[in-house]
TIFIBA-527887 format. One record per atom (N, C-alpha, C): residue in three letters; z negated, y, x negated. Coordinates in steps of 0.1 Angstrom, whole numbers, plus 2048, in hexadecimal, padded with zeros to 3 digits. Atoms other than C-alpha are relative to their C-alpha. Example, Ala and Ser with C-alpha at 12.3 -4.5 7.8 and 13.67 -1.06 7.14 Angstrom:
ala8007F47F7/ala7B27D3785/ala80080C7F7/ser8007F5809/ser7B97F5777/ser7F880B808/
***
This chain:
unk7F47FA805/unkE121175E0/unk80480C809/unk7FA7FC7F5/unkE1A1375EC/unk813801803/unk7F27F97FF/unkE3E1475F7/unk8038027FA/unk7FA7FE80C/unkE5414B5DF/unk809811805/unk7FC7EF7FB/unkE5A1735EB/unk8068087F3/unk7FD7F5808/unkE5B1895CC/unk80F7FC7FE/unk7F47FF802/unkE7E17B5C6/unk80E805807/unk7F77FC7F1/unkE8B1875E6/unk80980D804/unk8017F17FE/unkEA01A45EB/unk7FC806806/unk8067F97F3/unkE961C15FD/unk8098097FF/unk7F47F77F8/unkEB31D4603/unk80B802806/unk7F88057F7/unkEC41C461A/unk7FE7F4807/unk8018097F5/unkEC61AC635/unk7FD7F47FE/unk802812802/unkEB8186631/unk7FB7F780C/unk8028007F6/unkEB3171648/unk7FA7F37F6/unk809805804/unkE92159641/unk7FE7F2806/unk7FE80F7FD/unkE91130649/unk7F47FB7FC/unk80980B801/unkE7511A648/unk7F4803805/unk80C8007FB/unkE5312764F/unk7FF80780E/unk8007FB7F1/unkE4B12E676/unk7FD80F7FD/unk8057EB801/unkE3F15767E/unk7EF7FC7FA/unk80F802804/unkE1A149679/unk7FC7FB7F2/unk800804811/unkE1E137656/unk80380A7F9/unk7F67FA801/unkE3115264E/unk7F080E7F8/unk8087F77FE/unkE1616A658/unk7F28007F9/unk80A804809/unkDF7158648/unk8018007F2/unk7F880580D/unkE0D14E626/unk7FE80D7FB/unk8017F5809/unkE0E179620/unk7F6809807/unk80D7FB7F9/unkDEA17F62B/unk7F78017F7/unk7FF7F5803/unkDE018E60F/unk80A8017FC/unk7F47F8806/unkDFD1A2606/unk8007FE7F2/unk7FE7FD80E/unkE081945E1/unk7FF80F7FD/unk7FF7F5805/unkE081B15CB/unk80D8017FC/unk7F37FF806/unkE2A1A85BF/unk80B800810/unk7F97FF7F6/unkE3C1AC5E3/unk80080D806/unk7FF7F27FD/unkE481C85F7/unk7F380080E/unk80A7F87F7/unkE341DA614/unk8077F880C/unk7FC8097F3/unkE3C1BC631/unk7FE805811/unk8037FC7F4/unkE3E1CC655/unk8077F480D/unk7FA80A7F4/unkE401AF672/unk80180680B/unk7FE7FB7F6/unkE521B7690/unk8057F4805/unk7F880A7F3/unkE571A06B1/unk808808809/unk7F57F57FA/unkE771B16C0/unk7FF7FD80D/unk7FF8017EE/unkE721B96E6/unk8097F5808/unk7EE8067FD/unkE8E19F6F1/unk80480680E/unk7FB7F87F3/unkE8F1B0718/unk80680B7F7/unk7FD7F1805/unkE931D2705/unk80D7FF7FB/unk7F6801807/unkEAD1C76EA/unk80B7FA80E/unk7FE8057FA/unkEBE1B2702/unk80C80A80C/unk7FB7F37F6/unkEC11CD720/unk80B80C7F8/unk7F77F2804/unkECF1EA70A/unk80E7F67F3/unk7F980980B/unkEE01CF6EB/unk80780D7FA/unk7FF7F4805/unkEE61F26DB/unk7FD8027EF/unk80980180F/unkEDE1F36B3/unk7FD80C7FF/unk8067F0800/unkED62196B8/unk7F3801809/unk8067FF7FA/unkEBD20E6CE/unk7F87F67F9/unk80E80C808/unkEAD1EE6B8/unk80080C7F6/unk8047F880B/unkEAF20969A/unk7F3808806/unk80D7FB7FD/unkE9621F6B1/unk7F67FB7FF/unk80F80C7F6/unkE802026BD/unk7FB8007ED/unk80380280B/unkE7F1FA694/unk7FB80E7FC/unk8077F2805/unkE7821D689/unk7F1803807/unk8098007FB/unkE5E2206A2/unk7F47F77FC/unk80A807808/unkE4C204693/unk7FC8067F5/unk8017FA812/unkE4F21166F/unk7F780C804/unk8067F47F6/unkE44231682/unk7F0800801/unk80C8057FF/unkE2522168F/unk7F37FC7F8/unk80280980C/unkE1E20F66E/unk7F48127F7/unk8007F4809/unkE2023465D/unk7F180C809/unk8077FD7F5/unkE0824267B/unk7F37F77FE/unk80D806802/unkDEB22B678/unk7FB7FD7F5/unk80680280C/unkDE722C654/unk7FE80D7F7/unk8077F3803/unkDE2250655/unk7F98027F7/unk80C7FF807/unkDC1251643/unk8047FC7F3/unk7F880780B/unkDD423F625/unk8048077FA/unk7F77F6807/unkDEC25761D/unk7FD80C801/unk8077F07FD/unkDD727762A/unk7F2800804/unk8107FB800/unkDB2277620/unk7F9804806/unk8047F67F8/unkDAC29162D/unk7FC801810/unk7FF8027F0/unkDB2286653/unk7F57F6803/unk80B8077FE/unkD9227464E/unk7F880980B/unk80E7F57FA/unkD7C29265A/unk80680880C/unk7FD7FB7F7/unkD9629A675/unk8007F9810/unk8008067F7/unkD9028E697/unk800803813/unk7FD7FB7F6/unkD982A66B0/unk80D803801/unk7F37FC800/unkDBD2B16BC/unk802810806/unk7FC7F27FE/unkDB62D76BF/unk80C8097F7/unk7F77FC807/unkDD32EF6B2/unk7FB8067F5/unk8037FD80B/unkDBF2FB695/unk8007F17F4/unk80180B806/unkDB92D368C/unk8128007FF/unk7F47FD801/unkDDE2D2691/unk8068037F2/unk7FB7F7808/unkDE82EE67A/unk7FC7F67F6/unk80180380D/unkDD22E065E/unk8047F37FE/unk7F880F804/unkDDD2BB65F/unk8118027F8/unk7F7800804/unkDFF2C965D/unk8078067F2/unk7FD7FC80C/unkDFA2DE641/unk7FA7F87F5/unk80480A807/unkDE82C1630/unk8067F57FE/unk7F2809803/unkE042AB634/unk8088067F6/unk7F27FA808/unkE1B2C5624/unk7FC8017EF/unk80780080C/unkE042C9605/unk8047F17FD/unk7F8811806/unkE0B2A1603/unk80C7FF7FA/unk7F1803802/unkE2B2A3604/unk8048097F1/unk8027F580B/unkE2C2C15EB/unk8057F47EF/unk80480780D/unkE1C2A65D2/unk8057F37F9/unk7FE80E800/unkE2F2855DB/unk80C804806/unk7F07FD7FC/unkE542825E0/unk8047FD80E/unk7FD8027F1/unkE50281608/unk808813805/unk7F77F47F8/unkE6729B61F/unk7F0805804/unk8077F77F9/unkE4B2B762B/unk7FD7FF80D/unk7FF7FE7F2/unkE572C0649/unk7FB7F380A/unk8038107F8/unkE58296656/unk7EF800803/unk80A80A802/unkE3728E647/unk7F680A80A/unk8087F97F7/unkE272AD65B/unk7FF7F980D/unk7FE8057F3/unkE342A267A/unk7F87F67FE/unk80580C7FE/unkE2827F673/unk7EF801802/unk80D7FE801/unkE0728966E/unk7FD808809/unk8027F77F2/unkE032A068A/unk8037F580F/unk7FD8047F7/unkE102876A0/unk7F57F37FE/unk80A80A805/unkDF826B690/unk7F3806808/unk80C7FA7FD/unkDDC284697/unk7FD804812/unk8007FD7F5/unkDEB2886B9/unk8007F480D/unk7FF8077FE/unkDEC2666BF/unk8157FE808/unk7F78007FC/unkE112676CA/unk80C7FD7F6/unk7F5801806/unkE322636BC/unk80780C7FA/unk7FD7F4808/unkE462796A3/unk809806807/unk7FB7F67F6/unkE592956B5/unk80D7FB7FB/unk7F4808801/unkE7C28B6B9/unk80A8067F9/unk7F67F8808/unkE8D2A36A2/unk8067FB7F5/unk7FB806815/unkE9728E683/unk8097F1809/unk7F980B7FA/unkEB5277687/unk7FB7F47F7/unk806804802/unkEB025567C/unk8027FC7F0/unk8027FF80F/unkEB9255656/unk7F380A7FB/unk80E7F3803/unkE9D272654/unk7F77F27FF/unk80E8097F9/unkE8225B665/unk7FF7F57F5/unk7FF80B809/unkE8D239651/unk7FC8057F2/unk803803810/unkE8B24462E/unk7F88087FB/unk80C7F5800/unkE6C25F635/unk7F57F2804/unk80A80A7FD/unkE59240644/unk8007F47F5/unk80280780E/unkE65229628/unk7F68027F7/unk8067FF80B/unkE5E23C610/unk7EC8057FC/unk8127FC7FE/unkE3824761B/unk7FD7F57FF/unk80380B803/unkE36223622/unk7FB7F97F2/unk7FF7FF80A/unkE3E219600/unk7F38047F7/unk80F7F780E/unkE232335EC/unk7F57FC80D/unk80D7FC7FA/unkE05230606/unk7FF7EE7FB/unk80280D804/unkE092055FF/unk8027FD7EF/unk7FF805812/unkE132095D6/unk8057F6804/unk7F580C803/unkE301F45DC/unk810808802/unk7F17FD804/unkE531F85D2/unk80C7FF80C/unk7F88067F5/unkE621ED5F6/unk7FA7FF808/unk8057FF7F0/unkE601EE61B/unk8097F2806/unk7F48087FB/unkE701CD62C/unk7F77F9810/unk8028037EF/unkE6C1C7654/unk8047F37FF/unk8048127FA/unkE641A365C/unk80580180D/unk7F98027F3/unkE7D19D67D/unk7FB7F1807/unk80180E7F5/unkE7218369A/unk7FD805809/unk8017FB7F3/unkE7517A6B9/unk7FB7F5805/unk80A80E7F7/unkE5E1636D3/unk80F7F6805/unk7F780A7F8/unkE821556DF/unk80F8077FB/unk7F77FD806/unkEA51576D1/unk80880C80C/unk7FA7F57F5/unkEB91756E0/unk8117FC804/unk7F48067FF/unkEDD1746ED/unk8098087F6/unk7F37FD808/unkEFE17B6DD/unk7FF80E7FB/unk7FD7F0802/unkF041A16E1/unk7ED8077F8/unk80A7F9803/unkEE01A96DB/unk7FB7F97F0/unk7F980380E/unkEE21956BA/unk8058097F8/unk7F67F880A/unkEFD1AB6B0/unk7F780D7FC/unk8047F47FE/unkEEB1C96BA/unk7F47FF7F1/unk80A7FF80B/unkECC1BD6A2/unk8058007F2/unk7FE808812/unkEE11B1683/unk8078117FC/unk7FA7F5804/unkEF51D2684/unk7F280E7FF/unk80C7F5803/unkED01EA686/unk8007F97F4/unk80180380B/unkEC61D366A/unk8068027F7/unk7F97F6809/unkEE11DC656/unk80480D7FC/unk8027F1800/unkEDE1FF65B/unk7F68017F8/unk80D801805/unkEBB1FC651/unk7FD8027F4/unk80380180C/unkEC01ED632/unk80780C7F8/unk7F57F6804/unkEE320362A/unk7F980C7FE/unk8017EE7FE/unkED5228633/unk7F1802805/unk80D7F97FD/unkEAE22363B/unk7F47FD7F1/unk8057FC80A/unkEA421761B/unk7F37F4806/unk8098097FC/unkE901F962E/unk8087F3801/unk8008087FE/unkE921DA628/unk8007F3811/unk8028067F9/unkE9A1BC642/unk8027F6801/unk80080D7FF/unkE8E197645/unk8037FD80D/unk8038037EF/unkE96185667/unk7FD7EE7FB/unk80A80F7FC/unkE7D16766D/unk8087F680A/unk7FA80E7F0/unkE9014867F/unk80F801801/unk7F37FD7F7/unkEAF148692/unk7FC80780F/unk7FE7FB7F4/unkEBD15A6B1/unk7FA810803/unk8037F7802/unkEB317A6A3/unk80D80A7FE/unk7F97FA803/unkED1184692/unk80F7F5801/unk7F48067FE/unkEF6176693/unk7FF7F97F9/unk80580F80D/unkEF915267E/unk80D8067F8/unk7F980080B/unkF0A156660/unk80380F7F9/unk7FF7ED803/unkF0917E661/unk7FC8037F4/unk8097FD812/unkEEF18263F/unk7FD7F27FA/unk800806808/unkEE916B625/unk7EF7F9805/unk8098097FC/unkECE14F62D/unk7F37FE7F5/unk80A80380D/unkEAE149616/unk7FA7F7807/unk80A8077F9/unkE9B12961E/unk7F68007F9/unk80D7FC809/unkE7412C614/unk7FB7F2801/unk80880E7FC/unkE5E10A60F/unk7F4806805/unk8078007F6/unkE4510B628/unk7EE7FD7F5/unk80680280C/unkE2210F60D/unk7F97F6807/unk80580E7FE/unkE0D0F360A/unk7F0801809/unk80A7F97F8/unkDEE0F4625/unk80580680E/unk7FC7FA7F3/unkE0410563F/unk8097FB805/unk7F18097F7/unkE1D0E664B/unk7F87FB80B/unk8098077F8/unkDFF0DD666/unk80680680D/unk7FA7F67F4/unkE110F667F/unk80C7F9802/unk7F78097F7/unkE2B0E2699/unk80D80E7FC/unk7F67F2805/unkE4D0F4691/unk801807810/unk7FA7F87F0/unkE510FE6B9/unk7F5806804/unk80F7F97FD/unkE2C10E6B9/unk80480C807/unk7FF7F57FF/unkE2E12D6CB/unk7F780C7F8/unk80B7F7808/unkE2414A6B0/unk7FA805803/unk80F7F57FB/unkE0015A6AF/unk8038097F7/unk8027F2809/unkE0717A69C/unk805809809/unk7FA7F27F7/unkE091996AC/unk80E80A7FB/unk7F67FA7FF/unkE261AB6B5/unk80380C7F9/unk8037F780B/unkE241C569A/unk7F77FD7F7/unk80A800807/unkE141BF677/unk8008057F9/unk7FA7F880E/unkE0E1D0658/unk7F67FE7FC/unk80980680E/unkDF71CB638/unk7F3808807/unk80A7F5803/unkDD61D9637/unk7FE8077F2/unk8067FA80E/unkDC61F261C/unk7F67F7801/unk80B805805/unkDAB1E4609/unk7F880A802/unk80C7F9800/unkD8A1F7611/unk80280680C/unk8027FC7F5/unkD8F1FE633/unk8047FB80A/unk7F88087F4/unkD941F3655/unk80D7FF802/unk7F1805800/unkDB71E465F/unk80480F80C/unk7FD7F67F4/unkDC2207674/unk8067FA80F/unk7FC8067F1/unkDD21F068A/unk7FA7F880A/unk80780C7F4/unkDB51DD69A/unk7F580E803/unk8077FB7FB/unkDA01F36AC/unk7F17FF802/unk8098047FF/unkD861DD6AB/unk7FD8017F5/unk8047F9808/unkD821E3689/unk7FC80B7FB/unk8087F07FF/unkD8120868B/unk7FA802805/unk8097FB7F8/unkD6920A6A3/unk7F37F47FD/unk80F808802/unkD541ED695/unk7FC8087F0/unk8027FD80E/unkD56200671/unk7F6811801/unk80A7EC7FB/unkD47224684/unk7F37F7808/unk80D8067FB/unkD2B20C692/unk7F77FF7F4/unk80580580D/unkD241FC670/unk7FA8147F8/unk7FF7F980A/unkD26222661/unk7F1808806/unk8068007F9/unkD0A229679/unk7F07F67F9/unk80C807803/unkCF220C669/unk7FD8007F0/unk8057FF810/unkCDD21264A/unk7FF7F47FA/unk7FC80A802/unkCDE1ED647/unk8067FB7F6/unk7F68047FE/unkD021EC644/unk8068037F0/unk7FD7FC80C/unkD041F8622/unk80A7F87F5/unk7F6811806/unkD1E1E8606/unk8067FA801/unk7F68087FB/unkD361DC61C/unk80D802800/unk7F07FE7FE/unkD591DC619/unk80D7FB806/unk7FA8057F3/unkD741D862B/unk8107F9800/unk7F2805807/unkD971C0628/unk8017FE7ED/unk804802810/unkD891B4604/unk8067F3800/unk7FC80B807/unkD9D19C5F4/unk7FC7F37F7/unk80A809809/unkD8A17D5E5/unk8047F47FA/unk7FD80F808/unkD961645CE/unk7F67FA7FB/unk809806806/unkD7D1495C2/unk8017FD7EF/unk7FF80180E/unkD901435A5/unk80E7FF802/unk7F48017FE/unkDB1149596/unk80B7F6805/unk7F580C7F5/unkDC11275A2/unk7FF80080F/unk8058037F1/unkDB212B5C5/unk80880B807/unk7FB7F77FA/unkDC713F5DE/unk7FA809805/unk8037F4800/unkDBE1625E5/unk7FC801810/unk8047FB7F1/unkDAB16A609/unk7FF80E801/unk8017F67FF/unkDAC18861A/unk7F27FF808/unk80D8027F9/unkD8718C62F/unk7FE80F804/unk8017F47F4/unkD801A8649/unk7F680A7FC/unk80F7FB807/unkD5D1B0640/unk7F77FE7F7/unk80C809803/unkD471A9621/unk7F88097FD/unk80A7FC803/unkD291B2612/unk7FD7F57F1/unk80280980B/unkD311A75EE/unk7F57FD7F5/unk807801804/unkD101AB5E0/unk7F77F8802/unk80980B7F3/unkCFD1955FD/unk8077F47FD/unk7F680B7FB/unkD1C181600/unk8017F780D/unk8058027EE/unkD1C186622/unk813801802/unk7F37F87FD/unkD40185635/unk7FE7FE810/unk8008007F3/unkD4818A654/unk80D800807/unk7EE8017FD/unkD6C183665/unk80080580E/unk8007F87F0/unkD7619868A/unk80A7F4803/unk7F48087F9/unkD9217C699/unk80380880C/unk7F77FB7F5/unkDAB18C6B0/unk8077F4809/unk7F580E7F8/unkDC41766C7/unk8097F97F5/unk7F8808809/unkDD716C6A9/unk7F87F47F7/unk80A80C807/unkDB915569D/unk8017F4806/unk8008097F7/unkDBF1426BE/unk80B7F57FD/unk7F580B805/unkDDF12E6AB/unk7FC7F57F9/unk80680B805/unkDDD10C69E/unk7FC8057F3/unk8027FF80E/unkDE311767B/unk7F680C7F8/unk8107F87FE/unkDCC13767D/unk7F57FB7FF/unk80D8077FD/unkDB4122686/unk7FE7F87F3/unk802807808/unkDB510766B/unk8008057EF/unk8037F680B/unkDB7123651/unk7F88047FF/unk8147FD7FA/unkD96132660/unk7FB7FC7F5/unk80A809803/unkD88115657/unk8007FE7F5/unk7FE80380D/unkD9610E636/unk7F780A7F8/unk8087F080A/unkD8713462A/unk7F37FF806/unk812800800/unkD67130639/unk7F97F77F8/unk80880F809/unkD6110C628/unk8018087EE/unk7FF7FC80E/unkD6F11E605/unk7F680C7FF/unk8077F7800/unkD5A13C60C/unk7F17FC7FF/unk80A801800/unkD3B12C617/unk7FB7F77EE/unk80180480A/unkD3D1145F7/unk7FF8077F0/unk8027F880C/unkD3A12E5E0/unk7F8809804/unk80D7FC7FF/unkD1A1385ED/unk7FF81080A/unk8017F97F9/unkD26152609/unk7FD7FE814/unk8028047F2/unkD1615362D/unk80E80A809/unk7EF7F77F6/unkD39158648/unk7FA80380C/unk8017FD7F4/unkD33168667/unk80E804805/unk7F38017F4/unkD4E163684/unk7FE80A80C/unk8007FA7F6/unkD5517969F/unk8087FF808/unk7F57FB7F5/unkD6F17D6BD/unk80080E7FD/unk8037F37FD/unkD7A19D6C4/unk7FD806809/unk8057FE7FA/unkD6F1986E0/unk7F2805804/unk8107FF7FB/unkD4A1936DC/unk8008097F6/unk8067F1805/unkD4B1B56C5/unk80280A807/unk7FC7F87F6/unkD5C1C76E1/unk7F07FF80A/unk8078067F1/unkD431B36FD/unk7F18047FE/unk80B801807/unkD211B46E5/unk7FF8097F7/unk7FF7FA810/unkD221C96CA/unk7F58017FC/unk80E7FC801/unkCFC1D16C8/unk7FA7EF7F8/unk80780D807/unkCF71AA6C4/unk8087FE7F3/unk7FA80980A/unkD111A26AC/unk7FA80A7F2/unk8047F680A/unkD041C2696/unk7F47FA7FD/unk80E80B802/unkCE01AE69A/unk7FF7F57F6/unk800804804/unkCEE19168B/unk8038037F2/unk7FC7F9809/unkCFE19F66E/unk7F38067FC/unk80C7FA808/unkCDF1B3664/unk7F77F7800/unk80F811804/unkCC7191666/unk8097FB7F2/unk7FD80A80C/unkCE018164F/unk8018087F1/unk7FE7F980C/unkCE519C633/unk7F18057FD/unk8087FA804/unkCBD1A9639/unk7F67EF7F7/unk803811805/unkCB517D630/unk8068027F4/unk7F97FE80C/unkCCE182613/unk7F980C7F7/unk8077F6807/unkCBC1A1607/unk7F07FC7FD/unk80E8097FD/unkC9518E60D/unk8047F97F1/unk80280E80C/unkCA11715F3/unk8068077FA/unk7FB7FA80C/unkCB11885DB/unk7F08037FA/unk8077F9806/unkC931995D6/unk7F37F77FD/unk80D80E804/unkC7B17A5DB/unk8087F37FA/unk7FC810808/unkC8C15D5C8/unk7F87FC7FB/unk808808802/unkC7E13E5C8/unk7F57FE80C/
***
């Protein structure tokens, strides 16, 4: 059973009851099609805390969305495929290749330059746009680069915050929703003030009640969906294991964050690496695998995977960082065995 989301608003403030950050996190893994564009954020609590400022959680928030809009570059500007230096001629043209975007698609020009210049720059967007600019230029890119109708920041925190810094988050949050044109869920309590926004409790789907409710969450501190057909921009070890792979004549037919349902009653997996023709997959695990319920999901998709006739290969992201030469080895035995009995059957 999943989440009962699509009926949720998104433009404005809710605050979310029942499934921990990790049920939470698994439950919209892959991204319905009927839901908005979900960005998870764990709010600094030293940060908020020290300043308890809502002009100051509004940055830390924008900065995310920011970040979000920055590593999915390639998404919204093709083009920035074939760019990979930061000379001022590369410069120029990214900027004028953003503006051509914008031109075509109802984004602000001037913003999406900057963003893309600063993407390319690896840095942050120059500080000239106050923060109504920023919010509803990042929305709205958001928005078209995901084909979804809505942007809504997923709020939590490793440990409830105090009073004033409370206030400070429930009043960005309401900014947010009022004048940025973003959506905001807050996960738990001690996030936002009690009784401040209206409550939604979710039932906890069926498969994911195995997680102790006081677990400390494994999801990283920033999340956001992947595109289908390419590396997740935010794992590094993806992009730099997908410029290895692009490297091996092997490696051919693979794709990347493919979505696989076995059948329409069966719930929908997302999978890192396959090779749908072999029916080869291959999964990278980060630190967020290391959770109980991570873990017992794993397992659930590999048993449904391998039972419908696909070989799984596991990794760390470690031993692709530590090895990569071997784990590339393995990988090409199992898909060049899969290619052997295609052609010899029987």
């Amino acid at each position: 059973m999943p989440l009962p989301l699509p009926g949720l608003a998104t433009d404005r403030v809710l605050g979310i009851q029942g499934p921990t950050a990790e049920q939470f996190a698994v439950a919209i893994d892959p991204l319905p099609d009927d839901v908005p564009v979900m960005v998870g954020c764990d709010l600094p609590c030293e940060v908020i805390e020290a300043r308890a400022d809502p002009v100051a959680v509004v940055e830390v928030l924008l900065s995310v969305l920011e970040d979000v809009a920055r590593a999915q570059l390639q998404a919204w500007l093709p083009a920035a495929d074939t760019m990979t230096g930061t000379s001022d001629l590369e410069r120029r043209t990214i900027r004028r290749l953003a503006r051509e975007t914008a031109s075509e698609q109802p984004h602000f020009g001037p913003f999406l330059a900057d963003l893309a210049e600063a993407a390319l720059m690896g840095r942050p967007v120059a500080a000239r746009w106050d923060p109504e600019t920023r919010a509803g230029s990042l929305a709205g890119l958001l928005r078209s680069c995901y084909h979804r109708n809505a942007v809504v920041l997923v709020l939590r925190t490793a440990r409830p915050l105090g009073a004033h810094a409370q206030r400070a988050v429930g009043t960005a949050a309401q900014w947010l929703a009022d004048r940025g044109q973003v959506g905001v869920w807050v996960l738990g309590v001690g996030v936002v003030e009690p009784d401040r926004f209206p409550i939604v409790a979710l039932p906890v789907p069926a498969g994911l009640d195995v997680l102790a409710r006081d677990h400390v969450p494994a999801v990283p501190a920033v999340s956001f969906p992947v595109l289908a057909g390419r590396p997740h921009p935010g794992s590094a070890v993806e992009v730099n294991f997908e410029a290895a792979l692009a490297r091996c004549h092997w490696a051919r037919g693979r794709t990347w964050n493919h979505t696989y349902q076995q059948h329409p009653l069966a719930p929908p997996m997302r999978v890192d690496l396959m090779w749908p023709h072999e029916l080869v997959v291959v999964e990278l695990d980060g630190p967020d695998h290391r959770g109980a319920l991570k873990y017992a999901d794993d397992r659930r998709r590999d048993n449904a995977l391998t039972l419908a006739g696909y070989a799984v290969l596991r990794f760390t992201n470690d031993e692709v960082v530590d090895d990569l030469s071997l784990v590339l080895a393995m990988i090409e035995r199992v898909l060049t065995a899969r290619r052997h009995d295609e052609r010899n059957p029987g």
